[in-house]
Backbone as CSV, one residue per row, in Angstrom:
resi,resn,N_x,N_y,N_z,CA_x,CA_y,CA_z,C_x,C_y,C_z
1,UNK,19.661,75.836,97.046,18.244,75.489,97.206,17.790,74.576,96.068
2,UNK,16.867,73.737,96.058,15.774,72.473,95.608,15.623,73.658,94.494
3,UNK,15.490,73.027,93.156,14.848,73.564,91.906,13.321,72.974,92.023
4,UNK,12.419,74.322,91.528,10.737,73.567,91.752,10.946,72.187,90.779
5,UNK,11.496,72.135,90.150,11.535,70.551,89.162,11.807,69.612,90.180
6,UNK,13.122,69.635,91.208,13.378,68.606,92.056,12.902,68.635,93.169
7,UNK,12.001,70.020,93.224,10.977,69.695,94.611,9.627,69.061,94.236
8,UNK,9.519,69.455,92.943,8.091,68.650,92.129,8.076,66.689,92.112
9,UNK,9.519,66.376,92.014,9.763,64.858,91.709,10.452,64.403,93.009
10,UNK,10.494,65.355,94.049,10.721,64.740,95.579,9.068,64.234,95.773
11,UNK,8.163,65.250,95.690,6.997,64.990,96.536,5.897,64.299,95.703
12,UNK,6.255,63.870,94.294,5.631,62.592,93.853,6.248,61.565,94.149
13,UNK,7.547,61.254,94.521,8.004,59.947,94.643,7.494,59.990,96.153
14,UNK,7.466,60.835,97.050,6.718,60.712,98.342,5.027,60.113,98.519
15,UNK,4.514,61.123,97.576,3.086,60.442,97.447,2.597,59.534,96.262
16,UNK,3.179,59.219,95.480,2.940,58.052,94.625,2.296,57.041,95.061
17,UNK,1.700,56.335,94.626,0.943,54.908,95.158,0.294,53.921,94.037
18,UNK,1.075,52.553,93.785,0.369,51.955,92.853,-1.088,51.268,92.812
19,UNK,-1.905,51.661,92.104,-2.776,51.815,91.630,-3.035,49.992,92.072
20,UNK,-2.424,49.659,90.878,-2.832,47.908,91.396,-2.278,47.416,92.953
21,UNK,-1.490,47.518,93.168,-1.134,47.283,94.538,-2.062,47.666,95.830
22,UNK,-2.631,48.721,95.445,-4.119,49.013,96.490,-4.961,48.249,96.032
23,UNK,-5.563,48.051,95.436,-6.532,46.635,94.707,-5.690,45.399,95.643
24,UNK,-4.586,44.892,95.305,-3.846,43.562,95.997,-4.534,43.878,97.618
25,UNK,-3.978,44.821,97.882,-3.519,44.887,99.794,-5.644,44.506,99.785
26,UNK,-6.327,45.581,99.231,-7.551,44.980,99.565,-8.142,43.591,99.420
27,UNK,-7.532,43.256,99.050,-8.192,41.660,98.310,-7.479,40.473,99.736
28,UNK,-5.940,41.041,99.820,-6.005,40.212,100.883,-6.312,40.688,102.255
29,UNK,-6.738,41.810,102.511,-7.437,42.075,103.798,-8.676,41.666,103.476
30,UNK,-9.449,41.625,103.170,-10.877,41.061,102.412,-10.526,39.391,103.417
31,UNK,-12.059,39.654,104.179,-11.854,38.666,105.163,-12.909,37.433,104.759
32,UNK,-13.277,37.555,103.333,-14.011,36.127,103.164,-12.381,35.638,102.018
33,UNK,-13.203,34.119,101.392,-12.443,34.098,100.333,-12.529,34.535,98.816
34,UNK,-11.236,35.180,98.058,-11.794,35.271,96.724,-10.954,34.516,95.553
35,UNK,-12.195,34.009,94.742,-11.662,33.097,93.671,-11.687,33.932,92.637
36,UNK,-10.422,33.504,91.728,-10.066,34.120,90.514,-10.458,32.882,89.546
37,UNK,-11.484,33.318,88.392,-11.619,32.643,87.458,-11.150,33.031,86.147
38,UNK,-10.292,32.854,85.248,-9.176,33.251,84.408,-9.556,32.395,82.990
39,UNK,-10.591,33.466,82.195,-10.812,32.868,81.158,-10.683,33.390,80.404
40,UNK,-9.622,34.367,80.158,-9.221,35.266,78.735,-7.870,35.892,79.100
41,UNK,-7.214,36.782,78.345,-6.361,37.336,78.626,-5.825,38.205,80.574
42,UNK,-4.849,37.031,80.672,-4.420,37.683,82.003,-3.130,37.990,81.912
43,UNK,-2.671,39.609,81.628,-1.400,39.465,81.470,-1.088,41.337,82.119
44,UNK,0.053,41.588,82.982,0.477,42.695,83.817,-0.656,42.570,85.150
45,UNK,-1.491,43.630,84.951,-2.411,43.917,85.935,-3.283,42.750,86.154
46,UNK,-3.691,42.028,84.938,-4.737,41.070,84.891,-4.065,39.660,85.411
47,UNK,-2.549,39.410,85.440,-2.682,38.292,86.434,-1.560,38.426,87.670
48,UNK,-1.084,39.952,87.617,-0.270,40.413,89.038,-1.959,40.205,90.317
49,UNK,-2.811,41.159,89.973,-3.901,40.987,90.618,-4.472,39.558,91.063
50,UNK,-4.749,38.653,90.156,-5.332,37.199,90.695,-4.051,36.387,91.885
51,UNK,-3.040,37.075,92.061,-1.922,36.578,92.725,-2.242,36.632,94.230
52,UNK,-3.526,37.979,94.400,-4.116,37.848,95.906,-5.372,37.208,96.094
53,UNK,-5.695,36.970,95.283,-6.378,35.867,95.179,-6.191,34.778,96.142
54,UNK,-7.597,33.738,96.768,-7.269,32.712,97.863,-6.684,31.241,96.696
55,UNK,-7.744,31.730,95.644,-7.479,30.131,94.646,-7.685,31.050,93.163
56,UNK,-6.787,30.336,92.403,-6.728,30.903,90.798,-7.051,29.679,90.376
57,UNK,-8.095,30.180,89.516,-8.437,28.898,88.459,-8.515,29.691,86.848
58,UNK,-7.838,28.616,85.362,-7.560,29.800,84.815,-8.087,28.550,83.563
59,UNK,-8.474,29.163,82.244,-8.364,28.058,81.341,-7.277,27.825,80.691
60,UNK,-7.118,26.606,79.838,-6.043,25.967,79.134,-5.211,26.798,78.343
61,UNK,-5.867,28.143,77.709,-5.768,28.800,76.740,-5.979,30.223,76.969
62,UNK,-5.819,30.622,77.883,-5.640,31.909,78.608,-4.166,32.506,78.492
63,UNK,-4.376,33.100,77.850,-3.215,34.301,77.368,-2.263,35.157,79.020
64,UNK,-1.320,34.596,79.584,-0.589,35.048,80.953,0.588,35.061,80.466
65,UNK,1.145,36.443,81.241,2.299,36.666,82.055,2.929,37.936,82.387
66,UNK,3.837,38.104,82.765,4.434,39.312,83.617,5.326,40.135,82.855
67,UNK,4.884,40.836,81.820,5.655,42.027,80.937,6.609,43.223,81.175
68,UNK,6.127,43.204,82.639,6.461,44.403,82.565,8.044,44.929,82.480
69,UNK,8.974,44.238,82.908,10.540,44.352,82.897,10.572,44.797,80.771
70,UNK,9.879,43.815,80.515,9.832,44.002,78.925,9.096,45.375,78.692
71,UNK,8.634,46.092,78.870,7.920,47.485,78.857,8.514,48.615,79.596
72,UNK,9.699,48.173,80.315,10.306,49.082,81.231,10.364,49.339,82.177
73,UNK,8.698,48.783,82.914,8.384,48.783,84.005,9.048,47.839,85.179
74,UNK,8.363,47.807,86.114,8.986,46.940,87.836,7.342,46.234,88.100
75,UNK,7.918,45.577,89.017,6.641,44.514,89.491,5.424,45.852,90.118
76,UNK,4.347,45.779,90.458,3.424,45.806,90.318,2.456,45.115,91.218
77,UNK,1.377,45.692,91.889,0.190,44.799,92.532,0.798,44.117,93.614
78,UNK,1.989,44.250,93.970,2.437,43.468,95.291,2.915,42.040,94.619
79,UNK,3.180,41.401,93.347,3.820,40.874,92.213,5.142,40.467,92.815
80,UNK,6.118,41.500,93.310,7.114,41.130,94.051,7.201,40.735,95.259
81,UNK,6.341,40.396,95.929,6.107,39.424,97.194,5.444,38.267,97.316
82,UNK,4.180,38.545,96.290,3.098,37.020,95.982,3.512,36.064,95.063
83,UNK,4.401,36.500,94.136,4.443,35.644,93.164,5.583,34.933,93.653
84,UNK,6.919,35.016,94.103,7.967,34.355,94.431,6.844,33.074,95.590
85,UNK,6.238,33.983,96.467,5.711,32.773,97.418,5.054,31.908,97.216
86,UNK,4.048,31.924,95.966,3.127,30.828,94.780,4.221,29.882,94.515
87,UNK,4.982,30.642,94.042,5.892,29.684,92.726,7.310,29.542,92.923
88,UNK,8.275,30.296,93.859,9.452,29.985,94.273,10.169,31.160,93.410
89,UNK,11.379,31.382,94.413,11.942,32.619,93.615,12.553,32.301,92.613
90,UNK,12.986,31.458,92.305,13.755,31.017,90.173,12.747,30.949,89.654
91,UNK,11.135,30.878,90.227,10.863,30.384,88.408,9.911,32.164,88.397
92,UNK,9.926,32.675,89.300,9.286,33.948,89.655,10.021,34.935,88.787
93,UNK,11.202,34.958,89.161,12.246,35.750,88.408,12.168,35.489,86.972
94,UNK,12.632,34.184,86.854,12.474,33.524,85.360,11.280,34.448,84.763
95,UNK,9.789,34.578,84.862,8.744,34.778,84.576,8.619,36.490,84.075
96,UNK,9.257,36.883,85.797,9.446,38.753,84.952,10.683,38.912,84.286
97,UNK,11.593,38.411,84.711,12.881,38.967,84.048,13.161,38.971,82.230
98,UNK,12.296,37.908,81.797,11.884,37.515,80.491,10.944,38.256,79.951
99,UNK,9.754,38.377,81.146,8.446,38.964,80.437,8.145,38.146,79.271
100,UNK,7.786,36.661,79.253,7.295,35.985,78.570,5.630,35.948,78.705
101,UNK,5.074,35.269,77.640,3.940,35.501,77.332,4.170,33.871,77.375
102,UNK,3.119,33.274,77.706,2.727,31.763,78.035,0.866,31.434,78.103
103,UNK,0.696,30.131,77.754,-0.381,29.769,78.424,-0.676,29.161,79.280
104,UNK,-2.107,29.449,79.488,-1.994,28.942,81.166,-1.731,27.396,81.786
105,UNK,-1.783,26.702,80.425,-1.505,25.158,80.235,-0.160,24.920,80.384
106,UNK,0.690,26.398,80.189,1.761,25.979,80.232,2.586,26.388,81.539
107,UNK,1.586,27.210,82.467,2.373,27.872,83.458,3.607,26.927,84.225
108,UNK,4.237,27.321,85.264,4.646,26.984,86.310,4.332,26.177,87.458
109,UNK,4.283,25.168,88.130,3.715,25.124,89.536,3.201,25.558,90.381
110,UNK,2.383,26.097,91.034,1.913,26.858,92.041,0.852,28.006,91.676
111,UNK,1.146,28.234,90.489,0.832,29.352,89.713,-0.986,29.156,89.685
112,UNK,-1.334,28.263,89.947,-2.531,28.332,89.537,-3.317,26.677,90.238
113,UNK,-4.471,27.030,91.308,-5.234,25.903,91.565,-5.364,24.559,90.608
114,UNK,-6.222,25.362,89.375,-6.723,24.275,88.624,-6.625,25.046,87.207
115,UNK,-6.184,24.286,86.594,-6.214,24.946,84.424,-7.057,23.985,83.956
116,UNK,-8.531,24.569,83.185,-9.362,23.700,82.481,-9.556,24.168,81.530
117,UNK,-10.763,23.498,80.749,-10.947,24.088,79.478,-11.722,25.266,79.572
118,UNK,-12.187,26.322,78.933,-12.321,27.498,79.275,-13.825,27.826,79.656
119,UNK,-14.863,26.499,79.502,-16.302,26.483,79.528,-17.001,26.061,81.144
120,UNK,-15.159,25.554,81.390,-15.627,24.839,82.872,-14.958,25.617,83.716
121,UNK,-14.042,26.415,83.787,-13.270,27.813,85.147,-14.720,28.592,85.626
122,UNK,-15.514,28.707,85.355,-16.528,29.871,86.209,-17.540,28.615,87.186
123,UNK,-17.693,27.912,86.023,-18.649,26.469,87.050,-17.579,25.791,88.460
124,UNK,-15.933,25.777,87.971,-15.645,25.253,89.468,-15.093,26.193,89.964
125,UNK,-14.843,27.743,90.123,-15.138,28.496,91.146,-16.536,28.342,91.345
126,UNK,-17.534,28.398,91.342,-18.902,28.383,91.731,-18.868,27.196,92.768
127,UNK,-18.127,26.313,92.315,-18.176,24.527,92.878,-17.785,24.918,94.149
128,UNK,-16.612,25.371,94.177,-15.765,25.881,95.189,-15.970,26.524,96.164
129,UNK,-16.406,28.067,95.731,-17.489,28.880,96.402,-18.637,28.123,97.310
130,UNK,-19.104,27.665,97.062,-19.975,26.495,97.175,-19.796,25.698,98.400
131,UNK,-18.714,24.488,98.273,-18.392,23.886,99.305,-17.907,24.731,100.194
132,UNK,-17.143,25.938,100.053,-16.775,26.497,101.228,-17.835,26.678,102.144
133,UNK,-18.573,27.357,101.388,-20.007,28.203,102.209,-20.810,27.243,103.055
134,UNK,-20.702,25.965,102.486,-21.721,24.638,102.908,-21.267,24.094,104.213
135,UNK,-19.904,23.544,103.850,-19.109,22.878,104.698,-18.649,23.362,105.924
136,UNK,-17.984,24.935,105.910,-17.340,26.057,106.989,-17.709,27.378,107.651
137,UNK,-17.547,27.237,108.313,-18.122,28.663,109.526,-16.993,30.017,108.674
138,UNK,-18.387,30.653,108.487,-17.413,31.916,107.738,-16.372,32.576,108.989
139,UNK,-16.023,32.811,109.623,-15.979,33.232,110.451,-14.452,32.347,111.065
140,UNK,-14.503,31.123,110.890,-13.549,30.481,111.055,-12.662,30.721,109.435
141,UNK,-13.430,30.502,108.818,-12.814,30.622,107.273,-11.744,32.059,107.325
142,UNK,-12.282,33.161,107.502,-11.643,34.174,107.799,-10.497,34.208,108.704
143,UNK,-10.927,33.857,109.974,-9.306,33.492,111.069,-8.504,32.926,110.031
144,UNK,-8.650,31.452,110.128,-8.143,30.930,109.033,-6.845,31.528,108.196
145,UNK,-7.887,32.189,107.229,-6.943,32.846,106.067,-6.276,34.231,106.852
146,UNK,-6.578,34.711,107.646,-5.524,35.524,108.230,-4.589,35.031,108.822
147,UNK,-4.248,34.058,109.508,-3.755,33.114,110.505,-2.557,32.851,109.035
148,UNK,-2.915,31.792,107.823,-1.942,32.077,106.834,-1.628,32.931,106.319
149,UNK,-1.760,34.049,105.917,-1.509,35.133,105.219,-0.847,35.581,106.297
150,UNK,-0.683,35.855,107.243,0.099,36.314,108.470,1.117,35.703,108.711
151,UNK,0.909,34.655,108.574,1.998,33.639,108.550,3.366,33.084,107.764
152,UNK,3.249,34.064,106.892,4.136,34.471,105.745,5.273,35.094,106.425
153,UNK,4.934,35.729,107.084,6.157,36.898,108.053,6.225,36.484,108.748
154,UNK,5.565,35.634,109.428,5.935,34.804,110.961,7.329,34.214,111.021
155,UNK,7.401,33.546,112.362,8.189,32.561,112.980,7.100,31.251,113.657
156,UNK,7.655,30.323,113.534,6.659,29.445,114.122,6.013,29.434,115.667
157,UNK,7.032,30.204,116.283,6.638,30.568,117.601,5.325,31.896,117.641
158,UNK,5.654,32.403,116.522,4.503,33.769,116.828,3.347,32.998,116.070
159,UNK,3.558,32.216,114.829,2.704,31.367,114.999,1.245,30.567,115.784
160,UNK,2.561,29.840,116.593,1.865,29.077,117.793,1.031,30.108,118.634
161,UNK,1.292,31.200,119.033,1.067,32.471,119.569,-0.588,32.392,118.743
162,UNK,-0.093,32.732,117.494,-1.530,33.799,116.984,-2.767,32.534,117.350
163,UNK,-2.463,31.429,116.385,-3.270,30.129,116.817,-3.944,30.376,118.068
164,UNK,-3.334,30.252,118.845,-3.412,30.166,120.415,-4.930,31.080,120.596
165,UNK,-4.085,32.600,120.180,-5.354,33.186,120.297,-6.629,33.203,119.804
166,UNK,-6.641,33.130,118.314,-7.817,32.121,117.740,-8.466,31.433,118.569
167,UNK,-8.057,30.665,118.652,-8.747,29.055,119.499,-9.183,29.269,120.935
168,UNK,-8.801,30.079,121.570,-9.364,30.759,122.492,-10.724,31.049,122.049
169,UNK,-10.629,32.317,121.111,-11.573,33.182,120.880,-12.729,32.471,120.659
170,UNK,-12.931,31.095,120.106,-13.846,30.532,118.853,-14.330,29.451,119.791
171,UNK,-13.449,28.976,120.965,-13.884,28.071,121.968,-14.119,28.629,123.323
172,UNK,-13.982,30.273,123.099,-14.472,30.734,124.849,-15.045,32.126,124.551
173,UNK,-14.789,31.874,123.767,-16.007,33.986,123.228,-16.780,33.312,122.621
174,UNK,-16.615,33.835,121.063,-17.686,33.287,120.395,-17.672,31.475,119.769
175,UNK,-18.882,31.180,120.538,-18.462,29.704,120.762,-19.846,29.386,119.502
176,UNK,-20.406,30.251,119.212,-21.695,29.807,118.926,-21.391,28.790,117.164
177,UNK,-20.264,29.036,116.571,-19.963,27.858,115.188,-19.211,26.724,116.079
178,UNK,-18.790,26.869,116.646,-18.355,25.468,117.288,-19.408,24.232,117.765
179,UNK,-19.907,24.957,118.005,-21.173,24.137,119.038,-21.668,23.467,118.070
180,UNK,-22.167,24.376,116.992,-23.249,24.041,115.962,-22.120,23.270,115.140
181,UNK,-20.947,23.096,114.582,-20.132,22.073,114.284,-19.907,21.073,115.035
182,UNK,-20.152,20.709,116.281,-19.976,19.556,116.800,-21.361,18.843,116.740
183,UNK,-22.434,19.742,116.562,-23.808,18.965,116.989,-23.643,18.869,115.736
184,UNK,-23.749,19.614,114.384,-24.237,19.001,112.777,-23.422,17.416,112.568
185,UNK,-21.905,17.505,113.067,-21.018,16.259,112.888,-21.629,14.984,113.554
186,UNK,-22.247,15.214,115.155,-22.951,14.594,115.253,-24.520,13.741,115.026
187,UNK,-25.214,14.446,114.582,-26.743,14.679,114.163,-26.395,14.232,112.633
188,UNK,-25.341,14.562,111.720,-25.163,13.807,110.457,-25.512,15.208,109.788
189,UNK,-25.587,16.016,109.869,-26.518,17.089,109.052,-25.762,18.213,108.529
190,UNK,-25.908,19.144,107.265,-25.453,19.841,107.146,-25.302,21.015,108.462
191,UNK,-24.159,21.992,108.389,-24.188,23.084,109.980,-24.699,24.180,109.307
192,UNK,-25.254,24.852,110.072,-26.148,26.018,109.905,-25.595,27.318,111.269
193,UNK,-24.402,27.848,110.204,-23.600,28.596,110.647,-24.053,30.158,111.012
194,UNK,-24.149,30.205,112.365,-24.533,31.593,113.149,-23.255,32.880,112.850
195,UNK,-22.341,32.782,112.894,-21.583,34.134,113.043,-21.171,34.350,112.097
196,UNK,-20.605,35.332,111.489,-20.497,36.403,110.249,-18.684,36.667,110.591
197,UNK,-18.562,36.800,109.047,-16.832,36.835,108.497,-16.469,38.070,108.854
198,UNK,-17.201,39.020,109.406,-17.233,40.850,109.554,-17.368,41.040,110.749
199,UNK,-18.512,40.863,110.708,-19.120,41.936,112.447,-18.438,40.994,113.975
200,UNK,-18.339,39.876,113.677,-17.599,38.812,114.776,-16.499,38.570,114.785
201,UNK,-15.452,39.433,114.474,-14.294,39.149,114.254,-13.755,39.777,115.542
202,UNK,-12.462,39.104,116.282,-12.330,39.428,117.524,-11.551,40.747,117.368
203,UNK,-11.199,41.522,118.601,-10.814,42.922,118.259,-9.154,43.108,118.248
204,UNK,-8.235,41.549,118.772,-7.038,42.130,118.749,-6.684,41.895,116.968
205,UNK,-7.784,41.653,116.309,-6.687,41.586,114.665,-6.353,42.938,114.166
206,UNK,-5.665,43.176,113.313,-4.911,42.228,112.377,-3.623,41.978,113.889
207,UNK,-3.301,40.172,113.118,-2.734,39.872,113.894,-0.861,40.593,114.203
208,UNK,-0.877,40.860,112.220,0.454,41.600,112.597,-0.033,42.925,111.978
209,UNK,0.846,43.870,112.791,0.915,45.026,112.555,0.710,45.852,110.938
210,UNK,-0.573,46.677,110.895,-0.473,47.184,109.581,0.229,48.367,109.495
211,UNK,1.380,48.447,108.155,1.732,49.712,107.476,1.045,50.500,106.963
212,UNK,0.945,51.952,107.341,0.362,53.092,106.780,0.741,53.337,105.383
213,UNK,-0.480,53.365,104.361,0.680,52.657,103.272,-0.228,54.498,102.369
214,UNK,-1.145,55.042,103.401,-1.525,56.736,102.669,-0.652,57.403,102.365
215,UNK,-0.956,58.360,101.353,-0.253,59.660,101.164,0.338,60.209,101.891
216,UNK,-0.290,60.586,103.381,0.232,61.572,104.417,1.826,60.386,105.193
217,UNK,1.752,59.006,104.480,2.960,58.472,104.933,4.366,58.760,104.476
218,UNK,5.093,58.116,105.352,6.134,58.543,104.259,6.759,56.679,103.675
219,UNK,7.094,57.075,102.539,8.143,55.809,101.877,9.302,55.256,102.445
């Protein structure tokens, strides 16, 4: 028979759950967009997290990187799936396997939208924020970013598939941002967007299948 010690460290490794990694999974189910503005120390949690992020913007002089192999630890925040896909798996690896400390001037490729000086990262997320809201139908914005983020696991055929259904939805259900995007394009005018990133969202999403990722699951 199981010693209570190895029945004690069966049924935490069963219900365990990282802490940052529930933060990640929410951020990218989170059906508007979110900008990471990175103006001080981002380093483990502080820049595994901005990795679900839609856009990272970070300053010149922002203290980043991925320690944790150097501390003993393993990736973190979903770290081992977002970060190879930002930045490519050599320089991903490179990044934890070292657990180097870098600035953000000095990152990698991919790693980051825009690196400025540290007075101007909150003004162009705001910029950003901004044009989205002005320019795009929340609502499309959302398909959108599910449509890519989904698309990570895809094939181009399931792809073409999810699209498909989208474009349906937005040109024969809810038609009401379309309309008003073809008349503002025409009329010259800013669009004055009717449907909502939440309550109008059609009912077959998520497009791929979600993992039960609770306690009562198993690993």
């Amino acid at each position: 028979p199981e010693s209570s010690d190895a029945k004690k460290q069966i049924e935490s490794l069963a219900t365990f759950r990282d802490g940052g990694g529930l933060s990640s999974l929410a951020a990218l189910r989170c059906t508007k967009p979110i900008i990471a503005a990175i103006n001080g120390a981002a380093v483990g949690w502080g820049l595994a997290f901005p990795l679900a992020a839609d856009f990272r913007i970070a300053a010149e002089d922002a203290k980043c990187g991925f320690p944790m192999a150097s501390r003993g630890l393993v990736n973190e925040s979903l770290s081992s799936i977002l970060l190879p896909r930002l930045v490519g798996p050599g320089y991903a690896k490179e990044l934890v396997y070292t657990g180097r400390i870098f600035k953000a001037k000095d990152a990698v490729p991919g790693l980051f939208n825009y690196i400025l000086p540290a007075e101007k990262v909150v003004a162009k997320a705001v910029e950003i924020g901004k044009e989205i809201a002005s320019n795009s139908s929340t609502l499309s914005v959302a398909l959108c970013k599910t449509l890519m983020d989904s698309g990570w696991n895809s094939t181009p055929e399931a792809a073409f598939l999810h699209e498909s259904k989208c474009l349906y939805f937005v040109q024969r259900v809810k038609t009401e941002d379309v309309k008003e995007g073809i008349a503002s394009f025409l009329e010259k005018r800013q669009p004055e967007w009717k449907l909502d990133a939440h309550q109008d969202l059609p009912d077959f999403l998520p497009l791929c299948p979600k993992i039960d990722v609770s306690v009562k699951s198993k690993l």
